[in-house]
N, C-alpha and C positions, 0 to 999 in steps of 0.2 A: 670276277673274271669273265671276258665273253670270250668262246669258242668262234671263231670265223672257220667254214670249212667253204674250200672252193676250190676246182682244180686247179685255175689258172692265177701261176706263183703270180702275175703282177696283180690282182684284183686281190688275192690275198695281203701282199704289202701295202697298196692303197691302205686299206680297210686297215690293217693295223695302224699305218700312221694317224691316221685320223682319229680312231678310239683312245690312243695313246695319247694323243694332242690333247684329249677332253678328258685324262684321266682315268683311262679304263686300261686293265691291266687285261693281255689280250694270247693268246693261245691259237694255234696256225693246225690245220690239216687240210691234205689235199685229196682225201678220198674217204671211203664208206670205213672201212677196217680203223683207219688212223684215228678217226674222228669217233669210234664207238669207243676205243682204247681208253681215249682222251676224258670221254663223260664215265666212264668207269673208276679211272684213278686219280682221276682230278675233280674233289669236294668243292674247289673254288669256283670252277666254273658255273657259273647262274645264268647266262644266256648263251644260245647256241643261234649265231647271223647264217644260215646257212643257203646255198647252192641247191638249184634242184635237179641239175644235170651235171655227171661227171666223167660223161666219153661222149660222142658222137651220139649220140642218141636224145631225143627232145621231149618222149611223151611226160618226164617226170618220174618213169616209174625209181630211181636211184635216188630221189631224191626222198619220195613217200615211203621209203624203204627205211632209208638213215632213219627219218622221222620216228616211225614205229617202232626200230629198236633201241632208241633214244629214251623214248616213253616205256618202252618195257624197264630200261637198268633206271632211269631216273625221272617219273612221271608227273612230277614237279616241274620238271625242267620247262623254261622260258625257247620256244624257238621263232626266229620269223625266218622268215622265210624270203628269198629272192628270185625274182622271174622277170622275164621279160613281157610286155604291157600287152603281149598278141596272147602270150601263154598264162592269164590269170586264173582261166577255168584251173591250173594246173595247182595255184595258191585256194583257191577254193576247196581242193579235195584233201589239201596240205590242212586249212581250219578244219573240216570235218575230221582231221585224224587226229587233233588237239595242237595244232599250230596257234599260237597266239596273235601274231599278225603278219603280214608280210606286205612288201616292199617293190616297187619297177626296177629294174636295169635300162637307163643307167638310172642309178638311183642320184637325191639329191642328200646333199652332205647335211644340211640342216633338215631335212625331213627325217630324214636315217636319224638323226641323233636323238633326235624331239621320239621318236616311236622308241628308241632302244631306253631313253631315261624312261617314259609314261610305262612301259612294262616293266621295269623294274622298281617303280615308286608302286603302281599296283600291288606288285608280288609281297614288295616289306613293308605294305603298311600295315599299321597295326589293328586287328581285330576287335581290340579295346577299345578304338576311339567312339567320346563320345559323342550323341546327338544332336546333330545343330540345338543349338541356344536361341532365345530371340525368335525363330520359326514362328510365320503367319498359318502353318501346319497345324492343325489341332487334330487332336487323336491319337489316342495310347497305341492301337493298333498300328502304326506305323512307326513306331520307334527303330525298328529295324530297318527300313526304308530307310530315312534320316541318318542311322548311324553308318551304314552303305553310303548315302551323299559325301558326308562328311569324309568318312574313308578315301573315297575317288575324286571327290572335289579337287583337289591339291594337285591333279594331275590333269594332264592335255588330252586324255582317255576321249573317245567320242561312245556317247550314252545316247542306248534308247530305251525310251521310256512308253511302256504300251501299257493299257489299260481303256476302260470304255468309256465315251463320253460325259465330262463331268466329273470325274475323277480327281482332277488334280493337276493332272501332266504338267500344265503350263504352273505353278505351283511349286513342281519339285524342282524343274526349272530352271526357275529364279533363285531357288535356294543353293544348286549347284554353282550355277554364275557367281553370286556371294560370296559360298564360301572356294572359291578358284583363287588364283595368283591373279587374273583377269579381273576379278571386282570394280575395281578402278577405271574397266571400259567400257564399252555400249553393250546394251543386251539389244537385240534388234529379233523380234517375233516375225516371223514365216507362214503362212497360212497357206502350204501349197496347193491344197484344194480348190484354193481361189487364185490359181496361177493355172493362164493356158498355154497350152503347149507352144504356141508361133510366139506368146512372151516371154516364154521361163528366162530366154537368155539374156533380154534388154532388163527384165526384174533382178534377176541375179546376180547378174555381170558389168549390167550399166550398156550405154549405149551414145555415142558420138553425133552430134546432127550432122544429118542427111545419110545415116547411114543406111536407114528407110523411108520409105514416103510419110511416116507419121512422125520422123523424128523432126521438130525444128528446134529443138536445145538439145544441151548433151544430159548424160542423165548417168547420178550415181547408183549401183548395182547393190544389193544388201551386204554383198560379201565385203564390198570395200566399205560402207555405212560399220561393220561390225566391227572391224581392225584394232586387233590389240584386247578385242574381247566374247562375245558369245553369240554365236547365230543360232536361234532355234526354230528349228527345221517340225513345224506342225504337220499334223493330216500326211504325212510322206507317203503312207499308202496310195495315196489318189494320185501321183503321180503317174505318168504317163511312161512306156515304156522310150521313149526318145529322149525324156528329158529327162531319167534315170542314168543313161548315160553320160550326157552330161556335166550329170553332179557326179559323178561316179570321176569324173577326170579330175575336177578339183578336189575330190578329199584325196583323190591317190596322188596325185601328185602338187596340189596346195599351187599350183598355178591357173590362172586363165586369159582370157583376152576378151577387151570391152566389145563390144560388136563397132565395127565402124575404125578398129583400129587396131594393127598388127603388131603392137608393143607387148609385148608376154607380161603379165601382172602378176605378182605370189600375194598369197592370202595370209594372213595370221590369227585363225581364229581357232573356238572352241565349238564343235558341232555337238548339240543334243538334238536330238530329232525323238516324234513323239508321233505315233498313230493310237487308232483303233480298231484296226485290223488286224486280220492275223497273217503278218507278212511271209511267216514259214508256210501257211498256206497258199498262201500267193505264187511263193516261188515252186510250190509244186506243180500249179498251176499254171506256173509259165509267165505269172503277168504281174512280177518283180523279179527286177534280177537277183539272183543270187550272189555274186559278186559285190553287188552297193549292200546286200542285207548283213553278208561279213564283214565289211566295212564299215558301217554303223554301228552294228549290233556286238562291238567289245565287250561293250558293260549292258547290263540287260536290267531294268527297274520296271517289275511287274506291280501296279496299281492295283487292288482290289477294290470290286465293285461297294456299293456302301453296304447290298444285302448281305454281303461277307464279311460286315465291320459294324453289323448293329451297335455294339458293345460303344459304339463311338457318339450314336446319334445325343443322345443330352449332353454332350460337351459340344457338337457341333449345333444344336440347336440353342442353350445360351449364348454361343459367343456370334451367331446370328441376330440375336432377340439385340443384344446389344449395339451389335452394328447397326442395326435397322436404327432404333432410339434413336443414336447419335447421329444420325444422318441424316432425321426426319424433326431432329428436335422434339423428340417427345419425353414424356417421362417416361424411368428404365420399369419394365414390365417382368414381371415373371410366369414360368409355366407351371403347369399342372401334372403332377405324377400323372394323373389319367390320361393326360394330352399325349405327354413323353409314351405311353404305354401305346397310344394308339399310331403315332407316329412309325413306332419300330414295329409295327406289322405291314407296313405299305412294301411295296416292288420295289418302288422310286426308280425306276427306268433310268431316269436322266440323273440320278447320284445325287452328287450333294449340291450339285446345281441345281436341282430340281428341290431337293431338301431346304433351299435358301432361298431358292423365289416364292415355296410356300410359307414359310415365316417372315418371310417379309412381309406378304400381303396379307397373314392373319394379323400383323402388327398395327399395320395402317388401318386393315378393316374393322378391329374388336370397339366393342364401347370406351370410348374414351375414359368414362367412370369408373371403370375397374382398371388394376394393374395386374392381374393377372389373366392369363391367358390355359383357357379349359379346349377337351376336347370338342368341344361347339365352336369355340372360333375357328377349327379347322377343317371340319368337316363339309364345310357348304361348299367349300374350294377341291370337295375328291372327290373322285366318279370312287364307289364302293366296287369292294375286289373278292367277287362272289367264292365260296368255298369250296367249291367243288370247280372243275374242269370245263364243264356244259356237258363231260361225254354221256352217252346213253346209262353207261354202269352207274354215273355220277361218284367217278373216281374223286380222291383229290386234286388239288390245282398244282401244277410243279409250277416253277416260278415262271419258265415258257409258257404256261398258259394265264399268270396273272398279267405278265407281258404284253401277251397280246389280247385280253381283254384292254387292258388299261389303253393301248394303242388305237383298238376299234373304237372305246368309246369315247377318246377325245377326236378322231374322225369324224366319227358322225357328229358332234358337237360341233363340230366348225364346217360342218356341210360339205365334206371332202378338200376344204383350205388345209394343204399340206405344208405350208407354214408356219401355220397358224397352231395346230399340232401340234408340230415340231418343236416352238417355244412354247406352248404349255407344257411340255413332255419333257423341258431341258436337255434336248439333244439337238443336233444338227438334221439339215433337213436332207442331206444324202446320207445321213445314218440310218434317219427313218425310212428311205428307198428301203434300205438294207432289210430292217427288221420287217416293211410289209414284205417284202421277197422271200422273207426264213419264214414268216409267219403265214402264206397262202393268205394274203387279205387284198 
């Protein structure tokens, strides 16, 4: 049963008719008292659509009010929340006090419905479900990741996925696209890092010729490329605060318009977006909105670095040994306990990226005459990752400082080629800005 509370009797009957149309069995209040009544002695209700204003008055506060003692008698409970598209900060403070999502005024009938099933397919699915099957995923350590995919796959949920470069992200993914109801349509990859801000909107949105001096065709936008199935949204951290906004219109209200043309367009897609950032610091920061980071950030899939996942590396090291052979047509090779031993002491900065460009090139590079592969084939390919710190005490190294040993000394190795670095290092080359900026180098 869903709970609709809202002053105004005609946006109440609206709203009932339409939940009732789609089979929802539906319960009416038009104030704070009625509506606490209602989640006290009504077991049935499972989501509350609710109003954030209920007199004359606009700051929200009646409506973050319902909310908290909502969550006080039934803390389980499903709300989104309703606001008008000037008053989102208002739906912002509504998620900070455990709102599930919320919605514009006037809201649309199809986005409204698609948000109220995805929140309640969430809420009842089953915590037993198993692990994706078949997974190009390798690693014990993420079984829990995988059975979370699985879990939310099934639903229109928008996921992000954060963890550090090399990880996976793009990965998990394609595993949720898979296992969605969307399978069956395009997955179309995002790299918004590599999107400028004067383009985001002809990349996105598409674009009409002549509708700038560079346009002389028209040109389709990702979002329509994706239709019917999954856009992922990479690097979103890098985004710009201007063009934040503007994605920030299409997930809230799943419309846009090509540039060059005043025809309004709806979208039908499934948003995962993925950085390596820390976007809750950003937004303290100022330089992510808050607003897009509630709006993405439903479902939350935290990546763990590989130094966090040793326990994985000989499973991800043969099923690389392998890949390499078959790819290079060689005969299949195997490692050496000693190799494995020496492997799962490294940083590995760039993950398992970086984990998989060193086995690849110990593959290519070992004597042909052997098939097995020791810690000498590896070793010519690593700067060594002293034990101690450098500091004067000659503390030990936290992994900050094998970090930025390992960073200085593929710098100076490439004669300050911050490229060049960057891909020996398996990260990106604005990640590495990053890490010489955290590291004073």
């Amino acid at each position: 049963m869903i709970l609709v509370v809202d002053d105004d009797k005609n946006i109440r009957l609206s709203l009932k008719l339409i939940l009732e149309r789609n089979g929802y069995e539906v319960a009416l209040a038009g104030g704070l008292k009625e509506a606490v009544q209602i989640v006290r002695s009504m077991p049935a209700v499972e989501l509350v659509l609710m109003d954030m204003n209920y007199t004359r008055a606009t700051d929200g506060f009646e409506g973050l009010t319902l909310l908290k003692q909502i969550k006080v008698f039934r803390p389980e409970m499903l709300c989104i929340l309703m606001t008008a598209w000037g008053s989102i900060e208002l739906a912002v403070q509504g998620m900070r006090a455990g709102a599930f999502d919320f919605i514009t005024k006037p809201w649309d009938n199809g986005v409204l419905l698609d948000r109220i099933e995805t929140a309640i397919k969430i809420n009842n699915a089953s915590p037993a479900v198993q692990p994706i099957q078949g997974s190009p995923i390798v690693g014990t350590s993420l079984s829990g990741i995988l059975a979370t995919v699985a879990r939310i796959a099934p639903t229109n949920a928008p996921v992000l996925i954060t963890g550090e470069s090399g990880t996976g992200k793009e990965l998990i993914a394609e595993a949720i696209h898979r296992q969605s109801q969307r399978a069956n349509g395009p997955f179309v990859k995002v790299n918004l890092g590599g999107i400028s801000t004067s383009l985001f909107e002809s990349e996105m949105f598409g674009h009409k010729m002549g509708s700038f001096t560079d346009a002389k065709t028209d040109r389709i936008g990702r979002f329509e490329l994706a239709k019917g199935g999954t856009i992922f949204l990479d690097e979103i951290g890098e985004l710009s605060l201007a063009s934040q906004v503007k994605l920030l219109r299409v997930l809230q209200d799943q419309t846009y318009e090509v540039l060059g043309d005043s025809h309004t367009r709806r979208t039908d897609v499934r948003v995962v977006c993925a950085t390596n950032a820390d976007l809750q610091a950003m937004v303290e920061e100022h330089t992510f909105r808050e607003d897009l980071f509630y709006r993405i950030n439903l479902i939350n899939l935290r990546l763990p670095p590989l130094r966090e996942r040793r326990e994985d590396i000989p499973l991800l090291v043969n099923h690389f040994l392998r890949m390499a052979c078959e790819a290079n047509h060689l005969p299949l090779v195997t490692i050496s306990t000693e190799a494995i031993g020496c492997l799962q002491t490294l940083p590995f900065p760039g993950n398992i990226r970086e984990l998989k460009n060193l086995v690849e090139r110990a593959v290519l590079m070992h004597d042909p005459t052997s098939t097995l592969l020791t810690a000498a084939d590896f070793t010519p390919h690593l700067k060594p990752v002293p034990v101690s710190s450098g500091l004067p005490d000659g503390s030990p190294a936290t992994l900050d400082d094998m970090e930025r040993v390992a960073i200085a000394a593929s710098i100076a190795k490439h004669d300050g080629n911050l490229s060049l670095a960057a891909k020996e290092l398996g990260i990106s080359r604005g990640a590495l800005y990053r890490k010489i900026e955290k590291h004073g180098l």
